[in-house]
C-alpha positions as CSV (number, residue, x, y, z in Angstrom):
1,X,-2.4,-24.3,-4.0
2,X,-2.3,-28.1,-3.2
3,X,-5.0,-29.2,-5.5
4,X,-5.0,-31.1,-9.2
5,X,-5.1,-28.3,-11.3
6,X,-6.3,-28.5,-14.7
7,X,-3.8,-25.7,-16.7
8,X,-5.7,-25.3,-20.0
9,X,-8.6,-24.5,-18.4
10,X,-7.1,-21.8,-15.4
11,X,-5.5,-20.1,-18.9
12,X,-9.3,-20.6,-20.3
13,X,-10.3,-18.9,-17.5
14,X,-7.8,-15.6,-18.0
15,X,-8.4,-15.6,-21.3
16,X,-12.4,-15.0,-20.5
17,X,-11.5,-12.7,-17.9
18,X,-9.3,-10.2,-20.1
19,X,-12.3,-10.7,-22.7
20,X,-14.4,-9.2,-19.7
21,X,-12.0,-6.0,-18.6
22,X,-11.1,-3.5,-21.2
23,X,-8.1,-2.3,-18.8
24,X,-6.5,-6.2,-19.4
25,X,-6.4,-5.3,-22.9
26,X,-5.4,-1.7,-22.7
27,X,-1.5,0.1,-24.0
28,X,-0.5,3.2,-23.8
29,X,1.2,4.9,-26.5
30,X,2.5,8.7,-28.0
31,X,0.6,10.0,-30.8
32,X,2.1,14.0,-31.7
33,X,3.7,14.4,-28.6
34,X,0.3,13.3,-26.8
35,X,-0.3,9.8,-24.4
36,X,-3.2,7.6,-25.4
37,X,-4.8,4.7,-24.6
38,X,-5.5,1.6,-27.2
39,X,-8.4,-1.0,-26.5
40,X,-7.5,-4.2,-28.4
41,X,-10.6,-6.4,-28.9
42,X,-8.6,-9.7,-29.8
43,X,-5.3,-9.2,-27.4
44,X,-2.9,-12.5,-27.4
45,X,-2.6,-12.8,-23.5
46,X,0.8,-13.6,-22.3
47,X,0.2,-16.8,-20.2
48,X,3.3,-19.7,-19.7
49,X,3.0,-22.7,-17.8
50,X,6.7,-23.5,-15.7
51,X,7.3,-27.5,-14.8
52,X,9.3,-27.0,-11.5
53,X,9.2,-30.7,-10.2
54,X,12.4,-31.7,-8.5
55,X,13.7,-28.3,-8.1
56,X,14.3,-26.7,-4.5
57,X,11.7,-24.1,-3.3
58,X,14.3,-21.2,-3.8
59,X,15.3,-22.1,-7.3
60,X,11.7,-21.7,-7.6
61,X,11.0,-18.2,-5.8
62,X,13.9,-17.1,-7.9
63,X,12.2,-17.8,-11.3
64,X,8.6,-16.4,-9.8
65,X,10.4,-12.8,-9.2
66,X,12.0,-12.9,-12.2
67,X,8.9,-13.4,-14.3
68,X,7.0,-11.0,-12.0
69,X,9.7,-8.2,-12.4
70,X,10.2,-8.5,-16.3
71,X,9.5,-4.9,-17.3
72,X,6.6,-3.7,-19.7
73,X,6.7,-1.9,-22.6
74,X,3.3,0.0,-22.2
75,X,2.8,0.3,-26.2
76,X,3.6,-3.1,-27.1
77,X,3.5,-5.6,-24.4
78,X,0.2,-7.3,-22.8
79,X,0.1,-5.1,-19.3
80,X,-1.1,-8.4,-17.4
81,X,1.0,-11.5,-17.5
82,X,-0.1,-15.3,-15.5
83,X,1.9,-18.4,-14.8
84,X,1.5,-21.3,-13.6
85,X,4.3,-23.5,-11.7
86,X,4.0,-26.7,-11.5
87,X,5.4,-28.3,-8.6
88,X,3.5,-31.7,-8.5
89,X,0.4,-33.1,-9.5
90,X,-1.3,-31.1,-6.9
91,X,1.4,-28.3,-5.8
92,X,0.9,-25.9,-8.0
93,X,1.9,-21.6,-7.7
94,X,-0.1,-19.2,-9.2
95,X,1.5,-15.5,-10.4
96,X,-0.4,-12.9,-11.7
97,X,1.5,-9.5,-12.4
98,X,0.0,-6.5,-13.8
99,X,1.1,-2.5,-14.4
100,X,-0.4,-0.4,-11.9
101,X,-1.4,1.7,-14.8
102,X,-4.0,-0.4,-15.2
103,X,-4.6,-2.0,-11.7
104,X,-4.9,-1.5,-8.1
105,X,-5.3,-4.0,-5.5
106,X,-9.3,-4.5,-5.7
107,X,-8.6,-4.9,-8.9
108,X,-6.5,-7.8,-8.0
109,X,-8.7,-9.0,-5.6
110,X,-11.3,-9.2,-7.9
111,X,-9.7,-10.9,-10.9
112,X,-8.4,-13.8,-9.0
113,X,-12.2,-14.0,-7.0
114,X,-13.5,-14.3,-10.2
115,X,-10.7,-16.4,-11.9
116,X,-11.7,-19.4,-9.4
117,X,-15.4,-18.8,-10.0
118,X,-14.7,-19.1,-14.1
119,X,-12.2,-21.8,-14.2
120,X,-14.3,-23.7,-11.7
121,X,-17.4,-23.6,-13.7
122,X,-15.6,-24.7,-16.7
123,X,-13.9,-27.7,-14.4
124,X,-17.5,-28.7,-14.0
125,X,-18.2,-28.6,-17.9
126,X,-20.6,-25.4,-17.3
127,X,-20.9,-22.1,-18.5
128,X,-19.2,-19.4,-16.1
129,X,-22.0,-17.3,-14.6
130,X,-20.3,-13.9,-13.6
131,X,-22.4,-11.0,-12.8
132,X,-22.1,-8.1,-15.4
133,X,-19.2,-5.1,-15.0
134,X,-21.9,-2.2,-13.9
135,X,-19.7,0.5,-15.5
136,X,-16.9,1.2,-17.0
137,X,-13.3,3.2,-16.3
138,X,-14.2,5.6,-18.5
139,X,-17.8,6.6,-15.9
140,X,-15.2,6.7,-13.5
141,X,-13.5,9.6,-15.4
142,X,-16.2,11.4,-16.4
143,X,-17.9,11.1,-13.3
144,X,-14.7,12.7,-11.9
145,X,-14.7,15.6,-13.8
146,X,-18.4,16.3,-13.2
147,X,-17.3,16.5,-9.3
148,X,-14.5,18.6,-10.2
149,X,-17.0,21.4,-11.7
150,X,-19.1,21.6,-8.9
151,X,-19.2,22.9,-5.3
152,X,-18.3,20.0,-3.6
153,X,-14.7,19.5,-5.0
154,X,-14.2,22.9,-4.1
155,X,-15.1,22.4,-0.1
156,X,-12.8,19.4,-0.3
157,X,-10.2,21.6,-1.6
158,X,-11.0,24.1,1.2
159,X,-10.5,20.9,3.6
160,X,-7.2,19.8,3.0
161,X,-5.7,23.2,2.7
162,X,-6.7,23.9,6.4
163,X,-5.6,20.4,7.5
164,X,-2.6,20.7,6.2
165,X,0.2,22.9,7.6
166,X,0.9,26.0,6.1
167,X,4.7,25.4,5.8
168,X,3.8,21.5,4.9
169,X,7.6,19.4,6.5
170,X,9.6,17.4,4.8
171,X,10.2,14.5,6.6
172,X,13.6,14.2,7.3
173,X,14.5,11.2,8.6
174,X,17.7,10.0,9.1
175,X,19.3,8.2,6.7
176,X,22.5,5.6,6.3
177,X,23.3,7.4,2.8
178,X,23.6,10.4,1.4
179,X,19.8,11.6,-0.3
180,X,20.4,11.5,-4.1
181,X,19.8,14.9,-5.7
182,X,17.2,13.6,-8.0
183,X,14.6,10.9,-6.1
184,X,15.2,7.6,-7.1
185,X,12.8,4.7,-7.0
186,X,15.0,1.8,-6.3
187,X,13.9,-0.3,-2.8
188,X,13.6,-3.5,-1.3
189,X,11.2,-4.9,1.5
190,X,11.8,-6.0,5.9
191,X,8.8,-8.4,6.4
192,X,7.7,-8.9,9.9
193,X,4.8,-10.3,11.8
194,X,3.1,-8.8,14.5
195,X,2.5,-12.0,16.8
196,X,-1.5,-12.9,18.2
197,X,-1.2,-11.7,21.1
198,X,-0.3,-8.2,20.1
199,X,-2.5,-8.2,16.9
200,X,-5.4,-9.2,19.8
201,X,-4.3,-6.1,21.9
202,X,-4.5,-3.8,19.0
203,X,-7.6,-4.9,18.7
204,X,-9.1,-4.5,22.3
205,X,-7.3,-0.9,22.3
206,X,-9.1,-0.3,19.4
207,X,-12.5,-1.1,21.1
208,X,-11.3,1.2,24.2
209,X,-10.9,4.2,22.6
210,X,-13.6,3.1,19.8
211,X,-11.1,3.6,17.2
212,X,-10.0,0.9,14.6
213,X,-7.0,-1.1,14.3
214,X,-5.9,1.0,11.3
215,X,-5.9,3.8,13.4
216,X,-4.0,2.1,16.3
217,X,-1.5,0.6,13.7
218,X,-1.3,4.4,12.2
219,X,-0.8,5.7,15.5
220,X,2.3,4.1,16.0
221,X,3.3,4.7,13.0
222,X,3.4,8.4,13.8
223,X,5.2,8.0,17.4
224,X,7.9,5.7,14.9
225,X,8.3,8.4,12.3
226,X,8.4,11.4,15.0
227,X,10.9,9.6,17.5
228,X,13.2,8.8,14.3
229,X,13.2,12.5,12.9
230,X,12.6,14.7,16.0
231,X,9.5,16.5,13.9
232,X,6.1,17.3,15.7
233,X,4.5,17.7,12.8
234,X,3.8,14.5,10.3
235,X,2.1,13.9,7.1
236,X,1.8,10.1,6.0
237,X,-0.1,9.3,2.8
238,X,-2.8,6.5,3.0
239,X,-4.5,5.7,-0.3
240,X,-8.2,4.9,-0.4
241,X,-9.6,2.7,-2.8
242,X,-11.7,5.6,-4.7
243,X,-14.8,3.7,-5.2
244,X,-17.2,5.6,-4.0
245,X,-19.6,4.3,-6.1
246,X,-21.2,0.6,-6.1
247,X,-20.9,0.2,-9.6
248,X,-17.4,0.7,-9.9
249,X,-17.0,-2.1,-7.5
250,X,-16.2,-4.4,-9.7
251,X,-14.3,-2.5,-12.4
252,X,-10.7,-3.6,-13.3
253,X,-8.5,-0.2,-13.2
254,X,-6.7,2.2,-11.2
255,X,-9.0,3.9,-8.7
256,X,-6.7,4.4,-5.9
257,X,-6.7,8.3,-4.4
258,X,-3.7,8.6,-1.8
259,X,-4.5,11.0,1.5
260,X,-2.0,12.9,3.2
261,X,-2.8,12.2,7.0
262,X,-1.1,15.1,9.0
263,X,-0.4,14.9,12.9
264,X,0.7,17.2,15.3
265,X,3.1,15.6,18.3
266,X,3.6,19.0,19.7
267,X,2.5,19.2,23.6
268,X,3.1,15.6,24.2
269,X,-0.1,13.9,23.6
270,X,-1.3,11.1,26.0
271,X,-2.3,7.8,24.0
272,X,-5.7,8.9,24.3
273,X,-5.5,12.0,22.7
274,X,-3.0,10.6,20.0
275,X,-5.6,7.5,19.2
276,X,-8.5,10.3,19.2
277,X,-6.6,12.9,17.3
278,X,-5.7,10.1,14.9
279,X,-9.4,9.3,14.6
280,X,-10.4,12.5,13.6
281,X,-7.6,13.0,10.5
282,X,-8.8,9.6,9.1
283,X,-12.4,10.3,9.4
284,X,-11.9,13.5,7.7
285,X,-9.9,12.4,5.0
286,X,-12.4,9.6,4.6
287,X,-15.3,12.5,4.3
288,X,-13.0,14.4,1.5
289,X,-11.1,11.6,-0.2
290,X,-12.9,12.2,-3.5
291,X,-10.5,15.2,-4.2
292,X,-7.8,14.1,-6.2
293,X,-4.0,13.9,-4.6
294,X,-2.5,14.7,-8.2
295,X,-4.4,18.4,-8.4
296,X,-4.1,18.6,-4.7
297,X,-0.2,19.2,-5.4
298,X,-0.7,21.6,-7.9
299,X,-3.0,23.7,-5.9
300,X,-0.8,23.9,-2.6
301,X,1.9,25.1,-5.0
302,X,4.4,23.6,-3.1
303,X,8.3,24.4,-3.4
304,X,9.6,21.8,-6.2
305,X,12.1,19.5,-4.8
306,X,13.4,17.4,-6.7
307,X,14.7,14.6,-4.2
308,X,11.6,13.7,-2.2
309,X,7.8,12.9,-3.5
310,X,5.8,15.6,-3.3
311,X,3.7,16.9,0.1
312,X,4.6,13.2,2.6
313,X,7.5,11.3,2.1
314,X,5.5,8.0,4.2
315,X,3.0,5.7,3.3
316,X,0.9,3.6,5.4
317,X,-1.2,0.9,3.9
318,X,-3.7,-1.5,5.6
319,X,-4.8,-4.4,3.2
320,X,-8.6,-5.2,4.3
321,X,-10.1,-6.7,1.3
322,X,-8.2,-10.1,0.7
323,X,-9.3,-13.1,-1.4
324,X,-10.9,-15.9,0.6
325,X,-8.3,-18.5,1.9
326,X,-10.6,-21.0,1.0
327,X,-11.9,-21.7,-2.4
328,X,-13.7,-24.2,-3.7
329,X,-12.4,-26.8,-0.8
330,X,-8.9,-26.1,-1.2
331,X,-7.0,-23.5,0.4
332,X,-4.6,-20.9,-1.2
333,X,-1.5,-19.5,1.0
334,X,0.0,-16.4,0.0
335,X,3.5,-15.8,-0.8
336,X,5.3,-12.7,0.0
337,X,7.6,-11.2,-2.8
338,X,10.0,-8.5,-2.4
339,X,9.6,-5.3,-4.0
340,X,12.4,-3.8,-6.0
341,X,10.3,-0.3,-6.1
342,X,10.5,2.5,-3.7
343,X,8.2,5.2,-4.3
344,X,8.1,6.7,-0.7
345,X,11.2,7.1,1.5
346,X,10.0,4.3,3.4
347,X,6.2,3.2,3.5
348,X,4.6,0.6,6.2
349,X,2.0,-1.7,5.0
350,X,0.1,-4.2,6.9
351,X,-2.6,-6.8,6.2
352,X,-4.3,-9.6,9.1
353,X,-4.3,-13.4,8.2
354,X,-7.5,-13.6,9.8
355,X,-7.2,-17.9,9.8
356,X,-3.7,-16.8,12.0
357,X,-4.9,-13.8,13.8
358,X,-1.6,-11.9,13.3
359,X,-1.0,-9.1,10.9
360,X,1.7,-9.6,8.3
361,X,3.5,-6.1,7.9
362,X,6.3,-4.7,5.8
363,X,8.9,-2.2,5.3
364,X,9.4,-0.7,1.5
365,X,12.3,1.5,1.5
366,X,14.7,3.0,-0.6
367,X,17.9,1.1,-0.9
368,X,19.5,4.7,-1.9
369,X,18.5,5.9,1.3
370,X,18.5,3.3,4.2
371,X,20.6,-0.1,4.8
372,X,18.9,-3.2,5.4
373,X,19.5,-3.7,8.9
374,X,18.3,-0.1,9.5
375,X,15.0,-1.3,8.4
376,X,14.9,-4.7,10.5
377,X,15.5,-2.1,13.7
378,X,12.6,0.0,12.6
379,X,10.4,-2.7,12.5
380,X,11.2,-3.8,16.1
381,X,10.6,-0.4,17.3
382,X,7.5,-0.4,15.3
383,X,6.9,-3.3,17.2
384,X,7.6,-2.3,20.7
385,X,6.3,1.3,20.7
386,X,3.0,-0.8,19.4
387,X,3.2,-3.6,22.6
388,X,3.9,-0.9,25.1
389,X,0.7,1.5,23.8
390,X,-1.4,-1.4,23.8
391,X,-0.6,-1.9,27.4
392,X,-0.6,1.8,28.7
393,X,-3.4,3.4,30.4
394,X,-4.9,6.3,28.1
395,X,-3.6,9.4,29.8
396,X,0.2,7.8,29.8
397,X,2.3,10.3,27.5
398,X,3.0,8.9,24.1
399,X,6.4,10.1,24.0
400,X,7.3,7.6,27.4
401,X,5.9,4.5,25.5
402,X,9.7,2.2,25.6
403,X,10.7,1.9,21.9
404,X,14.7,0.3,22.6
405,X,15.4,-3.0,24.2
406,X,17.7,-3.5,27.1
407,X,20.7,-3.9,24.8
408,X,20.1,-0.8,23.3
409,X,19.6,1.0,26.8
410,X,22.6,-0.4,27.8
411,X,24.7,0.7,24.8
412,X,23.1,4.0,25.3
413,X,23.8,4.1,29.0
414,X,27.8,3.5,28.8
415,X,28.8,5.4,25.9
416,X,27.3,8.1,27.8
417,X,25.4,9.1,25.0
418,X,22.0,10.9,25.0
419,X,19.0,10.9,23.0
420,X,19.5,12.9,20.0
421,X,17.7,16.5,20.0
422,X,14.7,16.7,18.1
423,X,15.7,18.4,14.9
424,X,14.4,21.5,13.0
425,X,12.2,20.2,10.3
426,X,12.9,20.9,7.1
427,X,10.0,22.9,5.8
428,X,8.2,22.7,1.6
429,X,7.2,26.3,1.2
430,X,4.0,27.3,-0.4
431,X,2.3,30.5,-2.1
432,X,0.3,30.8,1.4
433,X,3.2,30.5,3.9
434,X,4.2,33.6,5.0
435,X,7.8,34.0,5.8
């Protein structure tokens, strides 16, 4: 932010905000062998302020990190923690980091929308005037196990065991290491920007096929992950932000239901009838998201195993609620920080600067699995099987969209070597497979 910033009163304004959400003032503990949650009414919030003046800016991304990755003890320590940096009298960086235990990206997005409505109503010596928290996360739960009871959680079930495979694939991508036995969670992040002019085509093939752009961006996504491990068949997790309701809009917690999105390459789909098969898994899984991915798992009774997250080894993420870039008549420009986590194998997410017109995307992958420079040449794939579909006429096959570059070709070309064969994908058994 390059604005005076008044520090006592931004930590004023946290302070009021973690009076307002239970989940800022939540730990989780073991009581008998069980885990329970503990609501502190007076929690001490763990705010610093950093003086940075003089210092270089990566001395200063270095110190952000490391205060963003300090780990939480979920019984003890505050699960939200806010600094200020102090770079000037009117250069200052903001860093909020919170557990995802407790959070989830609207979550986010709302505490920081309503941080600069607090602190600036304090700035101008008046009362903050927030609207009131509709619910609570605990509606959310019981509202959940209400639909779990009836009839309708039961047709959702019904949904995703027919859209889903009966032998659901592993992916099985290729990878520079060997897998780990056990999964492991360590990764690291390949930013990349998609520039205007192809962000402006994934729009206008968007309006062709009257699709959106996630779909277009998901699209590709597939063609990537199918071109990579020879598989037909793919299933990529999307999460939804679980917030059916309108009064758990604005409730601080962790709503978010992931959706595995399955495709089917086989018979060499033209663009149009990827995009339009595309659109019909979303919209379905938008019409059944309320089912919930953990007992999803357990009913498809899938095969255990023990190196790879259970039923899609992908994610794909499309940001679309972002905090105004303008506040108050300053403007706030986002930093990107590198994650250390890897969840998935690999997982694509993607968000548009709308001021820019280009959409910011990144790579998190698992450093046990892949080698950095194997993820910078996935992203320009990604990037070129996405320019040449947004230039191909709809009935051009999906699988001749050009994903190499001429050096590539050329390498290809005289060491005589050929495309590898599409491989037999590895296959999660299940109670209903037959075999």
């Amino acid at each position: 932010m390059n604005v005076a910033l008044e520090p006592d009163l931004m930590f004023e304004a946290v302070r009021r905000l973690i009076a307002r959400h239970p989940a800022l003032r939540t730990n989780f503990l073991l009581e008998d062998g069980q885990a329970v949650q503990r609501v502190s009414e007076d929690a001490e919030p763990d705010l610093a302020l950093f003086d940075v003046q003089g210092e270089d800016w990566d001395t200063i991304h270095a110190t952000i990190v490391a205060e963003y990755r300090k780990p939480y003890d979920l019984a003890h320590d505050p699960l939200v923690r806010f600094r200020l940096f102090k770079r000037g009298h009117d250069r200052w960086v903001i860093m909020k980091a919170v557990h995802h235990i407790v959070s989830d990206a609207i979550s986010t997005f709302t505490f920081i929308e309503e941080l600069f409505q607090v602190y600036e109503a304090l700035r101008q010596g008046q009362a903050p005037q927030l609207p009131p928290v509709q619910a609570r996360y605990l509606d959310f739960l019981n509202q959940q196990n209400t639909f779990l009871a009836g009839r309708e959680a039961a047709g959702m079930l019904d949904y995703w065991r027919s859209h889903l495979p009966a032998e659901v694939p592993l992916l099985d991508l290729p990878t520079d290491k060997p897998r780990p036995a056990v999964q492991t969670h360590n990764g690291a992040s390949e930013f990349f920007v998609l520039d205007a002019e192809l962000s402006a085509r994934v729009h206008a093939l968007a309006r062709a096929h009257d699709v959106t752009p996630f779909m277009v961006l998901l699209s590709a996504y597939y063609l990537l992950l199918h071109r990579y491990s020879g598989q037909d068949h793919i299933v990529v997790g999307s999460p939804v932000t679980g917030r059916t309701r309108q009064d758990f809009a604005s409730v601080y917690g962790y709503f978010v239901n992931p959706l595995p999105l399955h495709a089917d390459l086989t018979g060499d789909p033209t663009v149009a009838a990827l995009l339009e098969q595309v659109r019909r898994t979303v919209l379905g899984g938008l019409d059944n998201q309320e089912y919930p991915f953990v007992l999803l798992v357990d009913e498809l009774g899938l095969q255990h195993d023990p190196s790879r997250s259970a039923v899609f080894q992908a994610m794909f993420i499309l940001l679309t609620h972002k905090v105004a870039t303008e506040q108050y008549g300053y403007r706030l420009e986002y930093i990107e920080l590198p994650e250390e986590e890897g969840q998935f194998d690999i997982t694509l997410s993607a968000y548009e600067d709308e001021s820019e017109h280009r959409f910011h995307c990144v790579f998190k992958y698992n450093t046990d699995l892949f080698l950095p420079q194997t993820m910078r040449r996935m992203a320009a794939h990604y990037t070129r099987l996405l320019d040449r579909m947004t230039r191909a006429p709809g009935e051009h096959p999906a699988s001749r969209l050009e994903m190499l570059d001429d050096r590539e070709r050329e390498q290809l070309v005289g060491s005589g070597a050929a495309p590898p064969c599409p491989r037999p994908p590895r296959i999660r058994r299940s109670p209903r497979s037959t075999s």
